[in-house]
C-alpha positions in Angstrom: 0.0 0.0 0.0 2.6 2.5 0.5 4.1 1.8 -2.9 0.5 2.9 -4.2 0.5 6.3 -1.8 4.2 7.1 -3.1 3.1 6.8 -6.8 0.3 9.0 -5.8 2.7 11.6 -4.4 4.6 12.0 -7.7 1.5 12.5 -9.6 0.5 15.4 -7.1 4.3 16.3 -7.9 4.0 16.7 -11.8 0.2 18.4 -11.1 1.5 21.1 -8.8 5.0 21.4 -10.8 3.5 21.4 -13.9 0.3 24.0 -12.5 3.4 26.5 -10.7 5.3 26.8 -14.1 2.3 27.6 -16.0 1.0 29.8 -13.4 4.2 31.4 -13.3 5.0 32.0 -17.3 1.4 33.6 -17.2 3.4 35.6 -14.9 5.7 36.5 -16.9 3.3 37.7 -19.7 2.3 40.0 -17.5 5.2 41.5 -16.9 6.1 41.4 -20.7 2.9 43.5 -21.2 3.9 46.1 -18.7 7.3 46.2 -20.3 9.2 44.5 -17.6 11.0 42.0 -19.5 14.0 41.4 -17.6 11.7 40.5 -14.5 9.7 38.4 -17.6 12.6 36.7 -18.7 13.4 36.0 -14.9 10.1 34.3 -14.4 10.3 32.0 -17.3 13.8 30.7 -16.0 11.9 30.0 -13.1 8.8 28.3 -14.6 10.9 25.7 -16.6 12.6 25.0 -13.6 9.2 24.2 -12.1 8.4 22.0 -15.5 12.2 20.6 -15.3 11.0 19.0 -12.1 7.4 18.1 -13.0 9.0 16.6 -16.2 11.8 14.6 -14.0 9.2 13.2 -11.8 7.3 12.2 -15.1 10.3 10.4 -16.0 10.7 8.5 -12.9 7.6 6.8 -13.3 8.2 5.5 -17.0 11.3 4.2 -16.3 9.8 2.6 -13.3 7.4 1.1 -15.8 9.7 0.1 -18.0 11.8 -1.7 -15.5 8.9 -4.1 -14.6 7.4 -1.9 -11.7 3.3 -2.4 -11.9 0.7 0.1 -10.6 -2.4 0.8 -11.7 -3.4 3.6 -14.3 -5.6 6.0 -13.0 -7.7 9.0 -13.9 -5.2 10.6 -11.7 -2.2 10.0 -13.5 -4.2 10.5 -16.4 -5.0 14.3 -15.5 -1.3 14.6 -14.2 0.1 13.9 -17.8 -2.9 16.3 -19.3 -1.6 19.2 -16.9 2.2 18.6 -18.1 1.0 18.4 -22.0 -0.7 21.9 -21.5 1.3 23.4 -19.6 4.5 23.0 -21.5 2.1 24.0 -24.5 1.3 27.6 -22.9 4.7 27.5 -21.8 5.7 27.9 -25.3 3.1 29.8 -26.5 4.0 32.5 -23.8 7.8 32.6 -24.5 6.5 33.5 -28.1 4.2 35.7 -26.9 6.7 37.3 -24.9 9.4 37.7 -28.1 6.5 39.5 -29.6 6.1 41.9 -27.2 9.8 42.8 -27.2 9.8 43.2 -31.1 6.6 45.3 -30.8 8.2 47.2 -28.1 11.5 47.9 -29.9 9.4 49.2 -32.8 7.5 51.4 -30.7 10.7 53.1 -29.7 12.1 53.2 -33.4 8.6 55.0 -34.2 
């Protein structure tokens, strides 16, 4: 049983990982759209950081797998890996977002 509880415990770690980067790169748009963008650029370090160890934990359990260990799939685990797809998604959507608003900004100042 506490094999079961510990694989639960790294799924809550990829959720809340996964949910602090995205949560923080929104962040970071913000501050892109005040035109903060080393404090923007500073929070995006920060939120892959927060993916880097949502995506390690992630990785821990398929190797697990792969090495024989069984557990049982679970809506859980499932909703884990759907918070990690989207959030390294918006992740990169924002960093683009964010290059955009430094180009538009430079522009502006050209103008």
């Amino acid at each position: 049983m506490s094999e079961v509880r510990n694989i639960e415990m790294e799924i809550f770690e990829i959720i809340s990982n996964g949910g602090n980067a995205k949560s923080t790169a929104y962040e970071a748009l913000s501050k892109a759209h005040e035109g903060n963008f080393a404090e923007a650029d500073q929070l995006v370090e920060a939120a892959h950081q927060d993916l880097n160890k949502a995506h390690k934990t992630q990785t821990q359990l398929i190797q697990a797998e792969i090495n024989g260990d069984k557990f049982e799939k679970s809506l859980l685990m499932i909703h884990a890996q759907d918070h990690l797809m989207t959030s390294i998604s918006e992740i990169s959507l924002i960093e683009q977002m964010i290059k955009m608003l430094k180009r538009i900004d430079e522009l502006e100042k050209r103008a």
